[in-house]
N, C-alpha and C positions, 0 to 999 in steps of 0.2 A: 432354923426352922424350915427357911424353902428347901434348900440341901438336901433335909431329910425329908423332906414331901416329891421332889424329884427322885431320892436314890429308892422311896418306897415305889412309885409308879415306874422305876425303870425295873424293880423285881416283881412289881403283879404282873408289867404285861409281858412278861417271861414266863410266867408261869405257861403249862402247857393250855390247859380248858377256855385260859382266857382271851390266848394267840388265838385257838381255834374258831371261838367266836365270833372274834373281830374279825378273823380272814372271809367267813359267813356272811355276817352283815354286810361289809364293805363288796363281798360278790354279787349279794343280792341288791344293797344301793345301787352298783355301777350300771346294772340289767336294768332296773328302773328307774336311770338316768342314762340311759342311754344318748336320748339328742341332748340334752342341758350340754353334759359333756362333751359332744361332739360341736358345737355351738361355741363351746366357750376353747378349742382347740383350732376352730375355724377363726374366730374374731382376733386368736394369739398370733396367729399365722400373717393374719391381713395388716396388721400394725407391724411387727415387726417386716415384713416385705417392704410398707410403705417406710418408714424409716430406712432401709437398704437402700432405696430406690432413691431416696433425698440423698444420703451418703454419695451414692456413685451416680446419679446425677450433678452433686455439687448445688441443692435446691430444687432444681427442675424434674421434675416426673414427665417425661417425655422421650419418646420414640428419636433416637439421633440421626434415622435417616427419615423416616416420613412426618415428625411431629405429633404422632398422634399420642393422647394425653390419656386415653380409658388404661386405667389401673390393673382392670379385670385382665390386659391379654399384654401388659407391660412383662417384659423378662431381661432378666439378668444375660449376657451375654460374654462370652469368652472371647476376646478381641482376634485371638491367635488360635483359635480351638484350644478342643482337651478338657472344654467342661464335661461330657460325662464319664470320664477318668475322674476328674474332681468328685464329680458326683457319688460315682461307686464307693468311693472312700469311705463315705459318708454313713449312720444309720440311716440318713432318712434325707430328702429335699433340703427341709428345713433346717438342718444342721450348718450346712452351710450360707444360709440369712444369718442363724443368730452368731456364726463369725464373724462374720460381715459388723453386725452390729456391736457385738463386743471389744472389733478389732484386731481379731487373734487372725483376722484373712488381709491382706493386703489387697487394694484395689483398683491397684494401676495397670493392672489386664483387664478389667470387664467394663463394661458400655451398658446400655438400656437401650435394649429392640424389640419394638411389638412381635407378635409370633409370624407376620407375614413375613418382617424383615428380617428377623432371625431365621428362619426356613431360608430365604432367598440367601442370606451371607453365608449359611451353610453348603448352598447348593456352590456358593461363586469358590468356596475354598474347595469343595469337594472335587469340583471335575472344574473348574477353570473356567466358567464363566460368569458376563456381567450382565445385573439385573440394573434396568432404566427403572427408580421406583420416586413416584411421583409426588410431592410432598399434601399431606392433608390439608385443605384450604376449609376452614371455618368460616359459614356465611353467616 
């Protein structure tokens, strides 16, 4: 009985009028979810990062040269460069977090550097020189 209740719904929504519909409604849902959606593709993003971030941390969410702990400017780091080769690869940013989290990336090249120290480790591979960066002291 379910067999035949699945193989009926898998020949209605074939039918042509009924595809159309549904393409309809769900255009005009998505316009009038627009933030719900956007919100709920934000909060996917910020869990799955934080999970990456414990991964190649090894627990710590922290900056490896200055210490600083803000999640918001926390990034993924190419040890050797060549992350935005990595990147392009990619559909999208986030493609390469949720390898990371699946496993399907290896992560014995990449580090966690805030965006000051990531700019700065870039600049010291870039043209060869070294930035003095001072560690975050918490009062």
């Amino acid at each position: 009985m379910v067999l035949d209740r699945i193989e009926y719904f898998k020949e209605y929504y074939k039918r042509p009028n009924v595809r159309e519909r549904r393409i309809k409604y769900y255009r005009i849902w998505r316009i009038k979810n627009e933030k719900r959606i956007k919100d709920y593709y934000k909060r996917n993003y910020q869990k799955i990062k934080l999970n990456v971030l414990k991964l190649i941390g090894k627990g710590k969410i922290e900056c490896n040269k200055c210490g600083c702990a803000d999640t918001r400017i926390l990034e993924v780091n190419h040890k050797s460069g060549g992350g935005h080769k990595e990147l392009t690869s990619y559909k999208s940013n986030s493609q390469m977090y949720r390898n990371i989290a699946k496993g399907k990336r290896n992560i014995d090249d990449l580090n966690i550097l805030c965006r000051v120290c990531n700019s700065a480790d870039f600049v010291e591979r870039k043209f060869d020189i070294k930035f003095k960066i001072m560690p975050i002291v918490s009062s």
